[in-house]
C-alpha positions in Angstrom: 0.0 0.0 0.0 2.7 2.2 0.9 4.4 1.8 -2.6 1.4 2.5 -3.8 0.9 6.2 -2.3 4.4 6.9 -3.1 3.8 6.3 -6.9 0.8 8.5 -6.4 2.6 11.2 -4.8 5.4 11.1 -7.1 2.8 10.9 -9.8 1.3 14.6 -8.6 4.5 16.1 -7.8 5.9 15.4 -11.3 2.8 16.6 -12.4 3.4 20.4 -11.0 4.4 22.3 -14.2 7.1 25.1 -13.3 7.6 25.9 -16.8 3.9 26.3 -17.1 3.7 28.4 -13.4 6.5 30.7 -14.4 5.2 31.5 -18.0 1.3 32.5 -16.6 2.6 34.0 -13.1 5.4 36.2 -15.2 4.4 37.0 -18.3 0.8 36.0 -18.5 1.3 33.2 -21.2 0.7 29.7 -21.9 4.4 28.8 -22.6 2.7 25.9 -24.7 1.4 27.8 -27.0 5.2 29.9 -27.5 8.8 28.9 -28.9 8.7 25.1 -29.4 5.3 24.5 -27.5 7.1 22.3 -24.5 6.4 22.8 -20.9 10.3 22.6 -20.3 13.6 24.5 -19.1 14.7 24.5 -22.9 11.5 25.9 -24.0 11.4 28.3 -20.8 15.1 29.6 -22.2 13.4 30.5 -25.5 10.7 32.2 -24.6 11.3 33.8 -20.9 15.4 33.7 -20.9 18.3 32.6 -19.0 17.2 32.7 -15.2 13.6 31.7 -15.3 15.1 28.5 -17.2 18.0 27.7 -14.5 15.0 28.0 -12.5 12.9 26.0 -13.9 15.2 23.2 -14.6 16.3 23.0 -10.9 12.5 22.7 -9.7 12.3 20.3 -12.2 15.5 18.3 -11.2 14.1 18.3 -7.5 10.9 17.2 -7.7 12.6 13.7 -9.4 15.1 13.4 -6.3 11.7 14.4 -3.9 10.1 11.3 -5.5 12.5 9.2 -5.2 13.1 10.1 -1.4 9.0 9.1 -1.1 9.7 6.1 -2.3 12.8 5.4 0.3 10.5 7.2 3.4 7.0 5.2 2.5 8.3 2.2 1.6 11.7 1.6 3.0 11.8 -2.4 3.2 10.7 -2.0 -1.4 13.4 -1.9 -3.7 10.8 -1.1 -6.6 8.9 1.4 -4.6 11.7 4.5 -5.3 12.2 3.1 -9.1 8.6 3.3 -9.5 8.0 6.5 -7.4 10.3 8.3 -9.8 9.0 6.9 -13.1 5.6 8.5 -11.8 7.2 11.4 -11.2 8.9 12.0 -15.1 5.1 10.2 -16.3 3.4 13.5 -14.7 6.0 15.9 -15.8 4.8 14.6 -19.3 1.0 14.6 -19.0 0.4 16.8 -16.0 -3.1 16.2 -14.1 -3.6 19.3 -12.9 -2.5 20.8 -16.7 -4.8 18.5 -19.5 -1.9 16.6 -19.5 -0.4 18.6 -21.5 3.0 18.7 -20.2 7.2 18.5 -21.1 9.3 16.0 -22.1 10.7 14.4 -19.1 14.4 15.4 -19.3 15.1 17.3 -16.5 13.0 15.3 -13.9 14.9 12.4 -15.6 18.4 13.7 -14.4 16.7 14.2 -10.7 15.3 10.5 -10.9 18.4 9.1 -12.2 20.8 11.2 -9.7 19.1 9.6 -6.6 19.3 6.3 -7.5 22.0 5.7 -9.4 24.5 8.8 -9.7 27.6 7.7 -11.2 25.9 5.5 -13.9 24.1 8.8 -14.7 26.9 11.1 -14.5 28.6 9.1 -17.0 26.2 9.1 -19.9 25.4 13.0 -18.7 28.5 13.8 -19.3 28.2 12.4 -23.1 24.7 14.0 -23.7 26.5 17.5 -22.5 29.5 17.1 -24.3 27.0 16.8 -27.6 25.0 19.9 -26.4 28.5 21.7 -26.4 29.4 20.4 -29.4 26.2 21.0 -31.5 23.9 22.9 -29.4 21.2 20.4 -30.1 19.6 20.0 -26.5 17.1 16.9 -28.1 20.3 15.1 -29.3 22.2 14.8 -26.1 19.2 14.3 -24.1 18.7 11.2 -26.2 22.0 10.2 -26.0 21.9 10.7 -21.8 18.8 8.5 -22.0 19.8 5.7 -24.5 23.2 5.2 -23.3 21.8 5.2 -19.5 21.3 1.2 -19.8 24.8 0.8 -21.1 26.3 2.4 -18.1 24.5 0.7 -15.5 25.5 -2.5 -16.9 28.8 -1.1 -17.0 28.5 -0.2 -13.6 27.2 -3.5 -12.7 24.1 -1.8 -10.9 20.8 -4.0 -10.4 18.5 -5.4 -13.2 15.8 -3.6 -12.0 17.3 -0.3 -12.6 18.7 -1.7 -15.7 15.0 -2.3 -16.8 13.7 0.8 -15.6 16.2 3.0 -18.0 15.4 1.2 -20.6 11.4 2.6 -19.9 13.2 5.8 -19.2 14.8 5.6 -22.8 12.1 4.6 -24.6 9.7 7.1 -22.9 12.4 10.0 -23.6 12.7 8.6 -27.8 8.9 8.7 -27.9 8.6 12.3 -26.5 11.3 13.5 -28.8 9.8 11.8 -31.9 9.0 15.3 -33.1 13.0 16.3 -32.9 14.5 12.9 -34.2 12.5 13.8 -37.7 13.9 17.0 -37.5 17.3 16.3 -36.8 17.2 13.7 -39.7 16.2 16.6 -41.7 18.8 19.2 -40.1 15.7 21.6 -39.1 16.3 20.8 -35.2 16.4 24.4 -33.2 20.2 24.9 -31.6 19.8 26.0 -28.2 20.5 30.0 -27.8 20.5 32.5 -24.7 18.8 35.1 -26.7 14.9 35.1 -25.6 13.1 34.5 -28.9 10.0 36.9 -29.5 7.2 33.7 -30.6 
């Protein structure tokens, strides 16, 4: 029962939209509806600039490590109770509740998820999803590479086949959210991240 609640909570909690808060407490928009049409940080950088998207991101990053941490404090005796508990969390940061579940693409939630429960696994396919970023300014390419070579480095890593398992969900949930940006990126049409607000 306890696991139970904690996916629930962690459902709801991913399931708070900053991006979407920031855009209609601020500026009085839908951010949906401007730049790329994501409730995310990358999005948030477009439209409302630089320090409502470090913001945003780092809201977004917590409330994956908060879910996690319900897991561990409901259920403490479940190994699948924080695993689950955080996949609720990134599932609500896509289709928000309390938003039509209309929500963001998981990303940033991801990296809190993945932090908490396994952080030097995640730290080493970060690192390559960054250095891409870097490299091409494409912040759909190395989110995709963060999330499909996740599995590679907990096996390398020797970590437990249940987290193993659960990033291959998280990669397969993160290549269906960006389905959108792999077409465009096959057809060299993806946006390159900028720190200039756009005016869409």
């Amino acid at each position: 029962m306890n696991t139970v609640i904690a996916v629930v909570l962690g459902y709801l909690l991913g399931s708070i939209s900053f991006s979407f808060l920031f855009g209609r407490l601020f500026q009085g928009i839908d951010i949906r509806k401007h730049g790329s049409g994501n409730a995310g940080a990358t999005n948030t950088l477009r439209v409302m600039g630089v320090g409502p998207a470090v913001t945003v991101l780092a809201l977004d990053i917590a409330k994956g490590v908060l879910a996690v941490w319900c897991g561990w404090w409901l259920a403490p005796e479940s190994t699948l109770a924080p695993i689950l508990a955080g996949l609720a969390a990134i599932i609500g940061h896509n289709w928000p509740v309390f938003f039509a579940f209309r929500g963001g693409k998981g990303i940033a939630t991801m990296i809190g998820v993945v932090a908490t429960l396994c952080f030097l696994p995640g730290l080493a396919a970060g690192l390559v999803g960054i250095a891409s970023i870097v490299a091409t300014r494409y912040v759909s390419l190395g989110s995709l590479l963060f999330a499909g070579l996740l599995p590679f480095s907990l096996l390398l890593f020797g970590r437990e086949l249940e987290l193993v398992w659960f990033s291959v969900a998280l990669a397969a949930l993160a290549f269906y959210k960006h389905r959108g940006n792999l077409v465009k990126l096959a057809q060299g049409k993806e946006n390159k991240i900028s720190f200039r607000r756009s005016n869409g």
